[in-house]
Structure formats: structure tokens, C-alpha cells
C-alpha positions as CSV (number, residue, x, y, z in Angstrom):
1,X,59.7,137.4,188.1
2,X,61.3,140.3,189.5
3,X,63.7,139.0,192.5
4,X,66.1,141.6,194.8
5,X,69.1,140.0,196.4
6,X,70.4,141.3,199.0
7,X,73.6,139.9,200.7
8,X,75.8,141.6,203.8
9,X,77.4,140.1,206.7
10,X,73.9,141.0,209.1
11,X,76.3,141.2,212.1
12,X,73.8,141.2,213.3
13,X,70.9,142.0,211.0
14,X,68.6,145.2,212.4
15,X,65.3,146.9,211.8
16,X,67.2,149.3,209.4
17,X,68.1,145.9,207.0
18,X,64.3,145.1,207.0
19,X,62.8,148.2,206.3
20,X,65.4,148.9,203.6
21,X,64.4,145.4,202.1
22,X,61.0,146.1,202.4
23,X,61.3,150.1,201.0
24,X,63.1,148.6,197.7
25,X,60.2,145.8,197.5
26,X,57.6,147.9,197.3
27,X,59.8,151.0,195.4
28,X,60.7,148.2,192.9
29,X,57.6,146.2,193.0
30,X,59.6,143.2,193.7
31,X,58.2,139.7,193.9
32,X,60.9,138.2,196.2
33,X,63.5,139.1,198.3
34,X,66.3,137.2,198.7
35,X,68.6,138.2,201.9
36,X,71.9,136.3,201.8
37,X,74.3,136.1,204.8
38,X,78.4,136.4,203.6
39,X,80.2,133.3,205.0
40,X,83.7,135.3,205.2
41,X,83.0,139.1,203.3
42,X,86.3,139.8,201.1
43,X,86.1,143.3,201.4
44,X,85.8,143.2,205.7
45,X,87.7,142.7,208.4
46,X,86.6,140.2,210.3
47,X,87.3,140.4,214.4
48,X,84.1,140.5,215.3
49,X,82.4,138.3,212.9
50,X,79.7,135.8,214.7
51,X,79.4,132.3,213.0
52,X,78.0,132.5,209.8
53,X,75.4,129.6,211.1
54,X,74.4,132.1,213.9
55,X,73.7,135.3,211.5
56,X,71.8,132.9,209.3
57,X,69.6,131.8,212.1
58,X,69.2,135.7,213.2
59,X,68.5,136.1,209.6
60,X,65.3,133.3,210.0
61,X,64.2,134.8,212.9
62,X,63.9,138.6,211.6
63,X,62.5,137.4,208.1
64,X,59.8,135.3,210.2
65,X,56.1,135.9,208.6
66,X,57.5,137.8,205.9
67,X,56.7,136.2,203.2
68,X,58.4,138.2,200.7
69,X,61.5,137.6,202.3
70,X,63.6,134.5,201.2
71,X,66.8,133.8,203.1
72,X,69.0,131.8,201.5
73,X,72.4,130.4,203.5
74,X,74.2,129.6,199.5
75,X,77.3,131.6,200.1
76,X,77.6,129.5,204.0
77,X,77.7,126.1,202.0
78,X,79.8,127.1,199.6
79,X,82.2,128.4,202.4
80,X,85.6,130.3,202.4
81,X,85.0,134.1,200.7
82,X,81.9,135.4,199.3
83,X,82.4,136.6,195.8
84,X,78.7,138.3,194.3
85,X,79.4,137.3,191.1
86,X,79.6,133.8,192.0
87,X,76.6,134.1,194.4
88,X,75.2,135.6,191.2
89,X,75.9,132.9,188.8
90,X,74.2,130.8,190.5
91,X,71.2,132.2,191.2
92,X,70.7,133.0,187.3
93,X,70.8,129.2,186.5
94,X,68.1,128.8,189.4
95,X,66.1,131.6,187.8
96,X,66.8,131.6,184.2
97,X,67.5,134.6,181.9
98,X,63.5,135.6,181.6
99,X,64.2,136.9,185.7
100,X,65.1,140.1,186.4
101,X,67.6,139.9,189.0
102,X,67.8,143.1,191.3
103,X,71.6,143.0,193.1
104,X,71.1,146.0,196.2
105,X,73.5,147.8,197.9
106,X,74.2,150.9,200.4
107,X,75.7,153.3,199.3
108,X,78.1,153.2,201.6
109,X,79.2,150.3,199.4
110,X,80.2,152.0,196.5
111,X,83.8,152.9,197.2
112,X,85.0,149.0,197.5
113,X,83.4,148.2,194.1
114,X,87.1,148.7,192.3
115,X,88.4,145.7,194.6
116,X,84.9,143.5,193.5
117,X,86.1,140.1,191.3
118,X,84.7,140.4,187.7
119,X,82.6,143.7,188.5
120,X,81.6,143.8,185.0
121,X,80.0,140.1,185.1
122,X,78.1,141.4,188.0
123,X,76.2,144.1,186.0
124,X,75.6,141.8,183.6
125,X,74.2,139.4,185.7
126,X,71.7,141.6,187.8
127,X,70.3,145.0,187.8
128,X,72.7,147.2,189.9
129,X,70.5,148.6,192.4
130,X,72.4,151.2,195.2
131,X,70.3,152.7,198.4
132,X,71.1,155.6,199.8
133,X,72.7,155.4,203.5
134,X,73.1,157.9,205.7
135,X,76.5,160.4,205.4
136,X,77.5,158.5,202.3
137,X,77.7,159.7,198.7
138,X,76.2,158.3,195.7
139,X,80.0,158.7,193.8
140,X,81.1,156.2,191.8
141,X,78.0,154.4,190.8
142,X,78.4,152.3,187.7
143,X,76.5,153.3,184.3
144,X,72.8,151.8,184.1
145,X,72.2,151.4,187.7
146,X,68.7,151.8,189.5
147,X,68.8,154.0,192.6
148,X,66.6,153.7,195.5
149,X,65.9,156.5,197.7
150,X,64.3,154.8,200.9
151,X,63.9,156.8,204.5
152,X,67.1,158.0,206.4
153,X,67.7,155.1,209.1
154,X,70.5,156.0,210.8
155,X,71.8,152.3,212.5
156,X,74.6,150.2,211.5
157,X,75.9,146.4,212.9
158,X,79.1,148.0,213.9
159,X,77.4,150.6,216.7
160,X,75.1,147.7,218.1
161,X,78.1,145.5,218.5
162,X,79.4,148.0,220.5
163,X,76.3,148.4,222.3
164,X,75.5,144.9,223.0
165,X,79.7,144.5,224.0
166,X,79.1,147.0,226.8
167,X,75.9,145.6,227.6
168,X,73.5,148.7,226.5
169,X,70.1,147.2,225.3
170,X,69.6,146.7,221.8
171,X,66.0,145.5,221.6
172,X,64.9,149.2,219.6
173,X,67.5,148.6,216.9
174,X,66.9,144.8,216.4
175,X,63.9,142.5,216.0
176,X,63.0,141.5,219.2
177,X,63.6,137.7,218.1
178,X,66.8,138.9,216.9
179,X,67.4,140.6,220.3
180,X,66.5,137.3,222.4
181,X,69.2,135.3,220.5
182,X,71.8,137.5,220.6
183,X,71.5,137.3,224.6
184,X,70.6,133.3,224.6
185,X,74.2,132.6,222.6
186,X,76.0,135.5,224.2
187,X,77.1,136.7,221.1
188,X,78.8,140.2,221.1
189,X,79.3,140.0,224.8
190,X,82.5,141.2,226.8
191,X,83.3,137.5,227.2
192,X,83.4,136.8,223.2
């Protein structure tokens, strides 16, 4: 079985999350994709982080009728900081050795990998898979690791925070689900 992990905070998750899951599915030929919400990133600051519950529910709504989509809320019970080589570890003994275990990130990503716990344990426990991401480099990408070229989609968490903060509609750059929830629970408002 070939199975893609992909974790981030998804605060909030967007269309640009989904199709750069679905791009490395189908690039990879992937059988599953697992799409794991951080409960408290180490490498983040977190001022403006909505309640890991609520960005796993976002998560459920997005992945809806998707069925190669998994979402899995492993590092929100475990609580405190996410570490990928734990999240890993685990999802190895679920799977066994026979699965091949894709771990994606941006590229954007690459320049906190020196501050990662047990980096090498982490490419030993998954295929290190980086995506490109618009206006950042692919420097410092570790020995042996698959690269992804998907579409340019230029939209990030942090710029429809802002939006939704100063009330801008966000229903292009978010599922519309997504969208609906984010207004329901008032998250990223003025008032938060």
C-alpha cells in the first residue's frame, strides 16, 4: 500500500491543500491520503492558532466525499507539540514495514528541517516527499527525496486569516463547507 501523509496546522485548510493532496495522489499513484492536523506545531508561532478540534472538523468537512482522503486527529490526542517522527512512528506500527510511507511537504518547509527532532529517523521512516510552493526554493532538500512538481497555487492560511479578520470573503480560497464554519464559529474574526 502506498499511503501520503500529509500534516500542517490547516489554519484553516484551503483549496490549495486539496488540490496539492490530490496532485501528489495521482503524481505518486497513492492509495491513501492521510491529512493530519498539528495540535501545537513546534516550528510556528502560534497567536492565531484556532482550536485544534475546530481545524480537525474543517479538515472533515473539506475531505467530505473524497474517499482517498483519510483525516486522522493522532497528533490532537496525543496533545502538547507535534513531533513528525513521532506522528511517524506510529503510523509504521499501524501499517507495517511492507507500506510505503510518503511524508509531503512545501517547499517552503525546507528551511526549518535543521530544528526537526531526529530528522534522520524521519527519512528512515517515510519517503521524503517536498512540493514545490510558490517563491520558495527547493535548497536544502535531504539526499533520496521524491519531488513533486504540482500547479502554482498561490494561497496560504496566513493571507485568508487576514482576509476573514477584516471581513473580506473567503469562499474562492476555501471549500465552501469550510467557508460556512469558519463564519458559524466566528473563528478569525475581529472579535477573536
Amino acid at each position: 500500500m502506498k499511503i501520503g501523509v500529509l500534516g500542517g496546522t490547516f489554519n484553516p485548510v484551503h483549496n490549495g491543500h486539496l488540490v496539492l493532496a490530490e496532485e501528489v495522489c495521482k503524481k505518486l499513484r497513492l492509495d491513501k491520503m492521510i491529512l493530519i492536523p498539528t495540535h501545537l506545531p513546534p516550528h510556528k508561532e502560534n497567536a492565531s492558532l484556532a482550536d485544534a478540534k475546530d481545524r480537525h472538523e474543517m479538515l472533515l468537512i473539506a475531505t467530505e466525499g473524497r474517499d482517498l482522503f483519510e483525516v486522522s486527529d493522532i497528533e490532537i490526542k496525543k496533545g502538547g507539540k507535534s513531533y513528525t517522527v513521532e506522528t511517524l512512528k506510529e503510523l509504521r506500527a499501524s501499517y507495517g514495514d511492507s507500506a510505503q510511507i510518503y511524508f509531503i511537504v512545501g517547499s517552503d518547509s525546507l528551511g526549518e528541517l535543521p530544528a526537526w527532532k531526529n530528522l534522520d529517523e524521519v527519512l528512515r521512516l517515510a519517503k521524503f516527499t517536498v512540493v514545490n510552493r510558490p517563491g520558495f526554493e527547493m535548497t536544502g532538500v535531504p539526499a533520496e527525496t521524491e519531488i513533486v512538481e504540482i500547479p502554482s497555487i498561490d494561497v496560504s492560511s496566513t493571507e485568508i486569516r487576514r482576509l476573514a479578520k477584516e471581513g473580506v470573503p473567503i469562499d474562492n480560497l476555501v471549500p465552501k463547507g469550510v467557508n460556512e464554519y469558519i463564519k458559524e464559529k466566528g473563528l478569525y474574526s475581529k472579535d477573536r
